[in-house]
CHARMM-style PDB file with segment names, atoms N, HN, CA, C and O in Angstrom:
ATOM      1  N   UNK     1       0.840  -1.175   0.000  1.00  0.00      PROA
ATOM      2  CA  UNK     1       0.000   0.000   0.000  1.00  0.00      PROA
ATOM      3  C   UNK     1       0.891   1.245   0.000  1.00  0.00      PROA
ATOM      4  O   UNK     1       1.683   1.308  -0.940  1.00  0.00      PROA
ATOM      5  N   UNK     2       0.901   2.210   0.856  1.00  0.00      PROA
ATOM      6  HN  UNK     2       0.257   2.158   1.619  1.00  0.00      PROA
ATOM      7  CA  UNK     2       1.254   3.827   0.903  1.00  0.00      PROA
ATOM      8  C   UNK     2       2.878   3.452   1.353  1.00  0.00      PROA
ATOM      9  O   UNK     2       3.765   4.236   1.017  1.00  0.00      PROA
ATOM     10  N   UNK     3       3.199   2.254   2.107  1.00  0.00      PROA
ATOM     11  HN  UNK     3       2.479   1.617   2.380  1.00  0.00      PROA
ATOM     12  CA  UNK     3       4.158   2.085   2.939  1.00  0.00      PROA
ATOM     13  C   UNK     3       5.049   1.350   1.383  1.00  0.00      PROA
ATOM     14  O   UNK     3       6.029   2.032   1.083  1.00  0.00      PROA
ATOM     15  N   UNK     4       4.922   0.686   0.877  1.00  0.00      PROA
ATOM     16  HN  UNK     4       4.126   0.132   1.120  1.00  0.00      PROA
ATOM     17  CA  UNK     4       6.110   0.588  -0.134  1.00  0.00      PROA
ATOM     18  C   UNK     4       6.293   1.128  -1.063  1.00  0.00      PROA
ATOM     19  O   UNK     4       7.294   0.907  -1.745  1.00  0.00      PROA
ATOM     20  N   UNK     5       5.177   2.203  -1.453  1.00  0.00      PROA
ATOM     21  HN  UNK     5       4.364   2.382  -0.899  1.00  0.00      PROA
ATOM     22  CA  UNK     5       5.525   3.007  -2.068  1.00  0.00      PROA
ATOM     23  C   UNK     5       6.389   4.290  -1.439  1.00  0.00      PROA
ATOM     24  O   UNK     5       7.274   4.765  -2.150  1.00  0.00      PROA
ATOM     25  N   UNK     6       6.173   4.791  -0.273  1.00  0.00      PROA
ATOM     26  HN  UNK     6       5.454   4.405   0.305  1.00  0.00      PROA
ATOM     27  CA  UNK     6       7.577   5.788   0.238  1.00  0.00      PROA
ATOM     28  C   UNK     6       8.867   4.932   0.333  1.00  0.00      PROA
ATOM     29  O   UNK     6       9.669   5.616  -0.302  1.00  0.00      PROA
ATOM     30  N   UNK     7       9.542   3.807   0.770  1.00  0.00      PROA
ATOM     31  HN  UNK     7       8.890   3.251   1.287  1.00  0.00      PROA
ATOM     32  CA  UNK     7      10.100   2.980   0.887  1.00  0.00      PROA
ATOM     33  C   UNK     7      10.567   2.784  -0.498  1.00  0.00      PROA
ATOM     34  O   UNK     7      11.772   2.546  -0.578  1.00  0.00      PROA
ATOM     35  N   UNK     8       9.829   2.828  -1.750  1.00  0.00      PROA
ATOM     36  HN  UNK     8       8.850   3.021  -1.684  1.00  0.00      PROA
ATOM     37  CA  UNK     8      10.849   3.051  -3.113  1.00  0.00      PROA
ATOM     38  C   UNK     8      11.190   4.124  -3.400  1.00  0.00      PROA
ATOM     39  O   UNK     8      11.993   4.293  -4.318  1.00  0.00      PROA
ATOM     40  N   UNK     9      10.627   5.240  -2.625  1.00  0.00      PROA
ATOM     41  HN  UNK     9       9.976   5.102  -1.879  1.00  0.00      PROA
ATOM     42  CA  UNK     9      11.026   6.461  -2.610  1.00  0.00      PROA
ATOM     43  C   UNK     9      12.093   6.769  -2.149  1.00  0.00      PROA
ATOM     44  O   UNK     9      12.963   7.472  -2.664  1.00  0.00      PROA
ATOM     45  N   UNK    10      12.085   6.229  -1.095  1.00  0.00      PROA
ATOM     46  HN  UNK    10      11.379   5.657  -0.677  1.00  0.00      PROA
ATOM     47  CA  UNK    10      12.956   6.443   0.142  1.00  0.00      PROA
ATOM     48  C   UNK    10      14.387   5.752  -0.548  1.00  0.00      PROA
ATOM     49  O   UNK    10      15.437   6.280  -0.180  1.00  0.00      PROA
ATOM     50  N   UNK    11      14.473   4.787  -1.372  1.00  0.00      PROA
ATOM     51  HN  UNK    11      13.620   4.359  -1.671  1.00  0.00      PROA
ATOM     52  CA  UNK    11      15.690   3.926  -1.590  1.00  0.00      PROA
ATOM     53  C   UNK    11      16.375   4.466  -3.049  1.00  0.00      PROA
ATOM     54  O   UNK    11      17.564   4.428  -3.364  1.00  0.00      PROA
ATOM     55  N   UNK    12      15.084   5.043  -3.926  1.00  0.00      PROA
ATOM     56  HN  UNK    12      14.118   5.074  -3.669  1.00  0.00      PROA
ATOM     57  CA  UNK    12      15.600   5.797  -5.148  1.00  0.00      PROA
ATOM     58  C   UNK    12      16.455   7.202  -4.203  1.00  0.00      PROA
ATOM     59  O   UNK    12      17.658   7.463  -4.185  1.00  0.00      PROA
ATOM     60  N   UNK    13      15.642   7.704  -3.697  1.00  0.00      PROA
ATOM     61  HN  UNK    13      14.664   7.493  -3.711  1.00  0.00      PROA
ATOM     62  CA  UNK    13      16.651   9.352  -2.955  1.00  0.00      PROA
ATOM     63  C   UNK    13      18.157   8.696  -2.727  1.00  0.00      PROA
ATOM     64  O   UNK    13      19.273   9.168  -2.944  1.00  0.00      PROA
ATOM     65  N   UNK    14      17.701   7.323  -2.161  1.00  0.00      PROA
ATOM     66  HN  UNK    14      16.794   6.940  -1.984  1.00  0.00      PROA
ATOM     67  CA  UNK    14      19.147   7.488  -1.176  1.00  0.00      PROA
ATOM     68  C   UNK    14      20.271   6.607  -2.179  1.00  0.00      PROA
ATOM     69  O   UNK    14      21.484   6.475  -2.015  1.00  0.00      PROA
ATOM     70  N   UNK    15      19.503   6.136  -3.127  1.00  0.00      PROA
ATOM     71  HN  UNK    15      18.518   6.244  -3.260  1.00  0.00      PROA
ATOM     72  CA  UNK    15      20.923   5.819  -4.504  1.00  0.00      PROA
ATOM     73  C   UNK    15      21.317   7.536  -4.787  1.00  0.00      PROA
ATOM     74  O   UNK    15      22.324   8.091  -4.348  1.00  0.00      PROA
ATOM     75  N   UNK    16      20.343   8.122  -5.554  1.00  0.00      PROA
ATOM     76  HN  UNK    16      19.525   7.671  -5.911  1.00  0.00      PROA
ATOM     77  CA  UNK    16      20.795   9.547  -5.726  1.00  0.00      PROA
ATOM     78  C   UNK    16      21.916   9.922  -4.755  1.00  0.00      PROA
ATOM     79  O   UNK    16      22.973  10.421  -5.140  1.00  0.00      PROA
ATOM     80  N   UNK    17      21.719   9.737  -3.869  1.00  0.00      PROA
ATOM     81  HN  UNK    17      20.861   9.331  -3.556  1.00  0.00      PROA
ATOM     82  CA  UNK    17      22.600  10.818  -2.674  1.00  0.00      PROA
ATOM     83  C   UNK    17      23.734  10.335  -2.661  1.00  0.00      PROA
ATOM     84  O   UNK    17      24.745  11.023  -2.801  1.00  0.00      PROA
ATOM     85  N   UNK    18      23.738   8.876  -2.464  1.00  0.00      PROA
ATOM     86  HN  UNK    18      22.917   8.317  -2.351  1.00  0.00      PROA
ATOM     87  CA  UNK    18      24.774   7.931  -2.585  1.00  0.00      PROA
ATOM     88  C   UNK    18      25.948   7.999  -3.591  1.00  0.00      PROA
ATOM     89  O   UNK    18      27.139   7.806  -3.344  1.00  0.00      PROA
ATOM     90  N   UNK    19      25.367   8.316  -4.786  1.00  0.00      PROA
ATOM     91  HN  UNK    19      24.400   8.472  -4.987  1.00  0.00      PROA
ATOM     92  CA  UNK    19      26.100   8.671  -5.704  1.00  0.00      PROA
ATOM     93  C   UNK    19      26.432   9.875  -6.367  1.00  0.00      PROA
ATOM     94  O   UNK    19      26.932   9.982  -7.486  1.00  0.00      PROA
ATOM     95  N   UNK    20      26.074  10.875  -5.490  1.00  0.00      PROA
ATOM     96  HN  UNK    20      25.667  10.788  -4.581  1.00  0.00      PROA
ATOM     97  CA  UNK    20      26.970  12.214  -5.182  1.00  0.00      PROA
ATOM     98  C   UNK    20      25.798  13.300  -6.392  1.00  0.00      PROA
ATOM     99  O   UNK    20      26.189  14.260  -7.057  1.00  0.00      PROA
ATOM    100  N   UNK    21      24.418  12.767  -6.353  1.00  0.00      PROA
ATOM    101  HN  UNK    21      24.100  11.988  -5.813  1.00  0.00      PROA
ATOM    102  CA  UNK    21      23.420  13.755  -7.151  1.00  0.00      PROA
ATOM    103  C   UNK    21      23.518  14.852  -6.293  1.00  0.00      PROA
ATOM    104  O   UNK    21      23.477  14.592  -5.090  1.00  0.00      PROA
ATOM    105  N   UNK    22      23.647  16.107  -6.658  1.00  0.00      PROA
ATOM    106  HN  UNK    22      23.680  16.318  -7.635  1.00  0.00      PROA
ATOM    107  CA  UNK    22      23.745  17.102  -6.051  1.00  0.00      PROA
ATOM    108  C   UNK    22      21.817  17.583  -5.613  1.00  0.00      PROA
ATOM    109  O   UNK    22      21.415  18.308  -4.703  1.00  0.00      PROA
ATOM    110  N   UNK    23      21.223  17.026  -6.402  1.00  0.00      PROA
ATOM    111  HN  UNK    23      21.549  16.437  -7.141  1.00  0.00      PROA
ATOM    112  CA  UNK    23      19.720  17.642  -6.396  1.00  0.00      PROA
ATOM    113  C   UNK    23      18.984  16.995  -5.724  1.00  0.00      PROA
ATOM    114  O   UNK    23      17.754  17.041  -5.758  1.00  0.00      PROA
ATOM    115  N   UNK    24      20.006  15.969  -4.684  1.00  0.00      PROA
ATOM    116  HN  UNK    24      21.005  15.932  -4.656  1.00  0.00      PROA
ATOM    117  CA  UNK    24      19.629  14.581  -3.660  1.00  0.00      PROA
ATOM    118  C   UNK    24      20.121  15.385  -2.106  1.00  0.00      PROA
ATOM    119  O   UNK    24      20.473  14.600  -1.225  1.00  0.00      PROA
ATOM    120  N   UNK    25      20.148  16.619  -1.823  1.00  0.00      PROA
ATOM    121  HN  UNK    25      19.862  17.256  -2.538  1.00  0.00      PROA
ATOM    122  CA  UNK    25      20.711  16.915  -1.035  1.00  0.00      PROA
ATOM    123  C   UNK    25      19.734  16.813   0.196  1.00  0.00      PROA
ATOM    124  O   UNK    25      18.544  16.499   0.146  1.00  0.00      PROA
ATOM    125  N   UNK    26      20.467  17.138   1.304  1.00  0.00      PROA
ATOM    126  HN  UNK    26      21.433  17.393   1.344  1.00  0.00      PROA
ATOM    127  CA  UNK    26      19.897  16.979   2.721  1.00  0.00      PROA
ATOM    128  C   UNK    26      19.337  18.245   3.580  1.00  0.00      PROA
ATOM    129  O   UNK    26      18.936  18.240   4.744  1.00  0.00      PROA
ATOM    130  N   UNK    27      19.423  19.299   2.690  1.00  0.00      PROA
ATOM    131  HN  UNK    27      19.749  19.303   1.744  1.00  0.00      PROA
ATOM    132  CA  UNK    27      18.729  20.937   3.521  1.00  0.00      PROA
ATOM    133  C   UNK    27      18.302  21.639   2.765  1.00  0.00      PROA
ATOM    134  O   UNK    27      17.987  21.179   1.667  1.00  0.00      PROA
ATOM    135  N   UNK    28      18.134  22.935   3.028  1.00  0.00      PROA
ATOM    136  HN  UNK    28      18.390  23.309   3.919  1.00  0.00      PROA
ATOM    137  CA  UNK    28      18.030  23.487   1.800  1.00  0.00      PROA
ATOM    138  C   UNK    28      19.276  24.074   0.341  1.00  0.00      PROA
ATOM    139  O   UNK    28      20.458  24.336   0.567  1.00  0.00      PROA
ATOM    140  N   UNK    29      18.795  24.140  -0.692  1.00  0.00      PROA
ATOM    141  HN  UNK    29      17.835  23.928  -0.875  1.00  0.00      PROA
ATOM    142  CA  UNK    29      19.801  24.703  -1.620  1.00  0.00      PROA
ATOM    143  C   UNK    29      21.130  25.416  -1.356  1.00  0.00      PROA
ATOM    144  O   UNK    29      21.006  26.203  -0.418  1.00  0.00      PROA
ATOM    145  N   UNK    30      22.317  25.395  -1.861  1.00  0.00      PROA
ATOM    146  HN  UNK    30      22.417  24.755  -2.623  1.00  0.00      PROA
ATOM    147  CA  UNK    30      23.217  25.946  -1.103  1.00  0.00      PROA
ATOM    148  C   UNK    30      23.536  27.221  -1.777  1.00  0.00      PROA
ATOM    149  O   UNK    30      24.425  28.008  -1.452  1.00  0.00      PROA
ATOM    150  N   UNK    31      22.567  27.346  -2.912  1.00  0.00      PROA
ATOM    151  HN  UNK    31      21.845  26.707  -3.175  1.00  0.00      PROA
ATOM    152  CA  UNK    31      22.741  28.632  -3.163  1.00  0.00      PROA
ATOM    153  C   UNK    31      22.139  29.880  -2.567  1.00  0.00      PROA
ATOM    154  O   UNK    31      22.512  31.008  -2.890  1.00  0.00      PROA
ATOM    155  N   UNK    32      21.197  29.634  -1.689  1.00  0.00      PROA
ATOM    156  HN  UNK    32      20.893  28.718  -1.427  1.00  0.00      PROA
ATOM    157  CA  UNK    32      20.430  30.672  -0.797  1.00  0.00      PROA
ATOM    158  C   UNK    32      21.027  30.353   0.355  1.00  0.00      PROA
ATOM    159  O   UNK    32      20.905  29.355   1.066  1.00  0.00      PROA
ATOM    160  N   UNK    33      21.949  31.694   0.503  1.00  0.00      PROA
ATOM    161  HN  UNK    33      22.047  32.504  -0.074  1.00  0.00      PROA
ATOM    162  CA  UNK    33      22.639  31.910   1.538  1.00  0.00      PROA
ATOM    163  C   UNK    33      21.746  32.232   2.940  1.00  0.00      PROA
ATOM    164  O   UNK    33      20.670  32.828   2.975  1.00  0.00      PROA
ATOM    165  N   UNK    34      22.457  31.698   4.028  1.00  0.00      PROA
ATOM    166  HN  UNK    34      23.331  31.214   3.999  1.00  0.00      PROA
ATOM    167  CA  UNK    34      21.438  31.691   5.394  1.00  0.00      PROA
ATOM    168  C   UNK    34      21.330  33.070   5.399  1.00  0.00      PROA
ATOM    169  O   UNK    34      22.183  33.534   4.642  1.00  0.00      PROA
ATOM    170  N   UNK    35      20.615  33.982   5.949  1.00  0.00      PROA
ATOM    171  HN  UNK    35      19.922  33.605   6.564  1.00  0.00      PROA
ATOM    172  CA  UNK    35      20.431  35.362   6.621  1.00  0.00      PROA
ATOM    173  C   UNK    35      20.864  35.244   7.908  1.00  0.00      PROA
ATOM    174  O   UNK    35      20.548  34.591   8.903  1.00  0.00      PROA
ATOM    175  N   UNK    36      22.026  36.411   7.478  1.00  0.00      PROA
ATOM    176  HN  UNK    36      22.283  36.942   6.670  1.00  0.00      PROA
ATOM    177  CA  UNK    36      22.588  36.846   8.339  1.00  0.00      PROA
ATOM    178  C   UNK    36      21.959  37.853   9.431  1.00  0.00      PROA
ATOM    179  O   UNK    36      21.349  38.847   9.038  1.00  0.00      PROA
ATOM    180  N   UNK    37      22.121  37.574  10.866  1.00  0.00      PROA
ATOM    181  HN  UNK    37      22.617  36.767  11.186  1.00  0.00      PROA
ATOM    182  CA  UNK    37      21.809  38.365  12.135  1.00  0.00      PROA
ATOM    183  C   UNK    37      22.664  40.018  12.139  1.00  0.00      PROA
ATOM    184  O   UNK    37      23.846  40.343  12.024  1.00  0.00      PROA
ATOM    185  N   UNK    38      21.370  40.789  12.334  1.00  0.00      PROA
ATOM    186  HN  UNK    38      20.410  40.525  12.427  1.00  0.00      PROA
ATOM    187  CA  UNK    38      22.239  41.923  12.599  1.00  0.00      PROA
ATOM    188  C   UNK    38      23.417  41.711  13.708  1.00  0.00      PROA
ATOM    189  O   UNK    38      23.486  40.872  14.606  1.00  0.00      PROA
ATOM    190  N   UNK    39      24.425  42.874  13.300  1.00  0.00      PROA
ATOM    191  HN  UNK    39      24.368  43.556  12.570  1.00  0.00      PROA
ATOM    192  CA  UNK    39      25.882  42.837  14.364  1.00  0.00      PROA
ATOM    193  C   UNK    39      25.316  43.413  15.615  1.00  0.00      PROA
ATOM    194  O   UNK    39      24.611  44.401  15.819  1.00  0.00      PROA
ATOM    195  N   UNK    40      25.889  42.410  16.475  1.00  0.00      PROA
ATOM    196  HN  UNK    40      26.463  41.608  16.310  1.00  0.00      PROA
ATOM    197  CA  UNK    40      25.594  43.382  17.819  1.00  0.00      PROA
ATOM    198  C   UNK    40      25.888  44.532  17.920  1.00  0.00      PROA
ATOM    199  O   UNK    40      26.800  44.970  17.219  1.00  0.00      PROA
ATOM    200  N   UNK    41      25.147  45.434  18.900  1.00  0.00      PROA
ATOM    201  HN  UNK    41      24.406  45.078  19.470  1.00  0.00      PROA
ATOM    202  CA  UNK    41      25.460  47.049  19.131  1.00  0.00      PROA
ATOM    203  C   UNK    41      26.189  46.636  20.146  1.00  0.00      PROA
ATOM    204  O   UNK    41      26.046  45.580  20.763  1.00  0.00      PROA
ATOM    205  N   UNK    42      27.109  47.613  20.356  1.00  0.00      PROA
ATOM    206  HN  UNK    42      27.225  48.471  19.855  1.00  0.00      PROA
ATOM    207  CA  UNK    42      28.308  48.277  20.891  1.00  0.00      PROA
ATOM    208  C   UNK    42      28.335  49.108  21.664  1.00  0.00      PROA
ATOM    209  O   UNK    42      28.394  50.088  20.922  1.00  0.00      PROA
ATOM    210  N   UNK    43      28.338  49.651  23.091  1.00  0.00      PROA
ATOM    211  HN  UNK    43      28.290  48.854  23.694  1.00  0.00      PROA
ATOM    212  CA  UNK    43      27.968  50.720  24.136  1.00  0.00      PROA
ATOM    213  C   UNK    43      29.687  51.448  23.503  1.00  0.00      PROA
ATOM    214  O   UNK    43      30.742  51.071  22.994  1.00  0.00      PROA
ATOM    215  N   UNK    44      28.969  52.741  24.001  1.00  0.00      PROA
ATOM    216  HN  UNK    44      28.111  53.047  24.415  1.00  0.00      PROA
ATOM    217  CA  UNK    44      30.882  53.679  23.666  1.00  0.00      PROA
ATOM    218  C   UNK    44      30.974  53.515  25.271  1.00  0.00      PROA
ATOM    219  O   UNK    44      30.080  53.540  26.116  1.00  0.00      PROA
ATOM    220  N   UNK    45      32.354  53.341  25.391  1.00  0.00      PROA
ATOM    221  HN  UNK    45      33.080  53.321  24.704  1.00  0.00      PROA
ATOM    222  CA  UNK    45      32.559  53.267  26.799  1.00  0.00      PROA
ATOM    223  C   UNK    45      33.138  55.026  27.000  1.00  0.00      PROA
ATOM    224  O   UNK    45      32.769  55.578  28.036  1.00  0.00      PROA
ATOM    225  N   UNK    46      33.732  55.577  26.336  1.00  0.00      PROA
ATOM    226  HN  UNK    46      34.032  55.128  25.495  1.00  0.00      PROA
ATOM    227  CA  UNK    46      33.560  56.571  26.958  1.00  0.00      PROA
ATOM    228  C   UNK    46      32.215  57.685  27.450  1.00  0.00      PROA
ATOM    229  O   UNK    46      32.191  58.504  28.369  1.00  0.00      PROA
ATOM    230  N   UNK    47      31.313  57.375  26.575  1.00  0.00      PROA
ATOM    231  HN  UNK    47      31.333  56.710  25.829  1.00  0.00      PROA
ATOM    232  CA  UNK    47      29.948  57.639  27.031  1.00  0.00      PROA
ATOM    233  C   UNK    47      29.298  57.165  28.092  1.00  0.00      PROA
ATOM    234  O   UNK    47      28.400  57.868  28.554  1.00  0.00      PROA
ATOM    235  N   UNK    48      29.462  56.470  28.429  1.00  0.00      PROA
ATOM    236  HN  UNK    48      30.192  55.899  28.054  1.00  0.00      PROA
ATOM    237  CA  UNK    48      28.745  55.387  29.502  1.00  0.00      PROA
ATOM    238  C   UNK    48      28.773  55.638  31.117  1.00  0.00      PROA
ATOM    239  O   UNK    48      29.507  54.946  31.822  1.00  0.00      PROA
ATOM    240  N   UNK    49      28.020  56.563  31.620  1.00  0.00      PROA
ATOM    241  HN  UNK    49      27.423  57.126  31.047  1.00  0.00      PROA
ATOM    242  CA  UNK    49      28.313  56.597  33.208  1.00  0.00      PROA
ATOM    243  C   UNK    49      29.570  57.281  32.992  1.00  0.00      PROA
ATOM    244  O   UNK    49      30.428  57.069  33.848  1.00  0.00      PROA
ATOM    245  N   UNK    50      29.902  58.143  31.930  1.00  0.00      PROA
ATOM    246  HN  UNK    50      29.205  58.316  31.235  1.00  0.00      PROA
ATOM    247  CA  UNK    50      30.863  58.593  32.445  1.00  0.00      PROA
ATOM    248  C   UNK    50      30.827  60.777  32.628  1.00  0.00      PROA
ATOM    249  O   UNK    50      31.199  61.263  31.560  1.00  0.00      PROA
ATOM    250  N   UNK    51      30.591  61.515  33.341  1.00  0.00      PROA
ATOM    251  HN  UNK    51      30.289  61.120  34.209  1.00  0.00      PROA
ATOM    252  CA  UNK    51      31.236  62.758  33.143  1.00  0.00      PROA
ATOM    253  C   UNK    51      31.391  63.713  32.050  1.00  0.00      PROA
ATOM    254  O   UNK    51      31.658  63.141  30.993  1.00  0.00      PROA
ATOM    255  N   UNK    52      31.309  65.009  31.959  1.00  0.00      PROA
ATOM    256  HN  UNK    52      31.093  65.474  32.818  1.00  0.00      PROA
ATOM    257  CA  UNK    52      32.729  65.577  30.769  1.00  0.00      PROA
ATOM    258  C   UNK    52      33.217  66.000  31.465  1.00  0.00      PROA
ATOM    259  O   UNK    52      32.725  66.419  32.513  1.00  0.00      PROA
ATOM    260  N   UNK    53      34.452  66.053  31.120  1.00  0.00      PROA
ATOM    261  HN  UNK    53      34.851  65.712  30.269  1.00  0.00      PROA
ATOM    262  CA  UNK    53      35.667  66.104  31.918  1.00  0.00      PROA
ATOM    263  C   UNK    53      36.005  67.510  32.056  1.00  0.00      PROA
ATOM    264  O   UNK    53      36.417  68.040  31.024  1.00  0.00      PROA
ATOM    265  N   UNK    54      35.886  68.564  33.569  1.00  0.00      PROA
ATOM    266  HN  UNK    54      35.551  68.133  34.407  1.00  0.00      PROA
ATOM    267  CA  UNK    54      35.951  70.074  33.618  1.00  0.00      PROA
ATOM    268  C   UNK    54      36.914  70.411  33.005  1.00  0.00      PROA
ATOM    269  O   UNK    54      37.954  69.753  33.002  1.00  0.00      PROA
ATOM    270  N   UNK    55      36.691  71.881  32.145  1.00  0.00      PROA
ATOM    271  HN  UNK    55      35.846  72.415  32.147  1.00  0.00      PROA
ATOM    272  CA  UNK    55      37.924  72.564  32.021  1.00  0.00      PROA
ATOM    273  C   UNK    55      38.438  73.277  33.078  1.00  0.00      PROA
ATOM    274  O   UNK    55      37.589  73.575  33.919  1.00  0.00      PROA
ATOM    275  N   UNK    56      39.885  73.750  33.366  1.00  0.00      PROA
ATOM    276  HN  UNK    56      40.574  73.508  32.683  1.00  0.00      PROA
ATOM    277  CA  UNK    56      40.995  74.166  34.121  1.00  0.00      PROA
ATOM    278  C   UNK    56      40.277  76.102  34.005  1.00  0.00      PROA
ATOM    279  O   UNK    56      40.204  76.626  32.893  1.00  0.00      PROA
ATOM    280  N   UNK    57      39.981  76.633  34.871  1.00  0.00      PROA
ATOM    281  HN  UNK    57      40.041  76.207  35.774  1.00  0.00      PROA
ATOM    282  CA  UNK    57      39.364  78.126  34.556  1.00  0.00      PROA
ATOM    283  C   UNK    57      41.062  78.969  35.145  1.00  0.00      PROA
ATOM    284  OT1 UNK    57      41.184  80.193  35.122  1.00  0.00      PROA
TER     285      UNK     57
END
């Protein structure tokens, strides 16, 4: 029934893969690059809890 038919499915993919079909792969395409996370922000440490520094009168 439904079960040997995925099971010839399942054994055709895995000759493909086996034998290095690139279009047998295991994720997605490797031409769509993952998205990248914005860069973390950065505190200025001289800003931070800190003062301006008096001038000398």
């Amino acid at each position: 029934m439904e079960t040997g038919r995925v099971h010839a499915r399942v054994k055709a993919w895995f000759d493909r893969y086996l034998k290095g079909d690139e279009s047998a792969g295991t994720g997605p395409p490797s031409a769509s690059p993952a998205p990248s996370a914005p860069a973390p922000a950065t505190a200025n440490p001289a800003s931070k809890g800190s003062a301006p520094t008096p001038t000398p009168a």
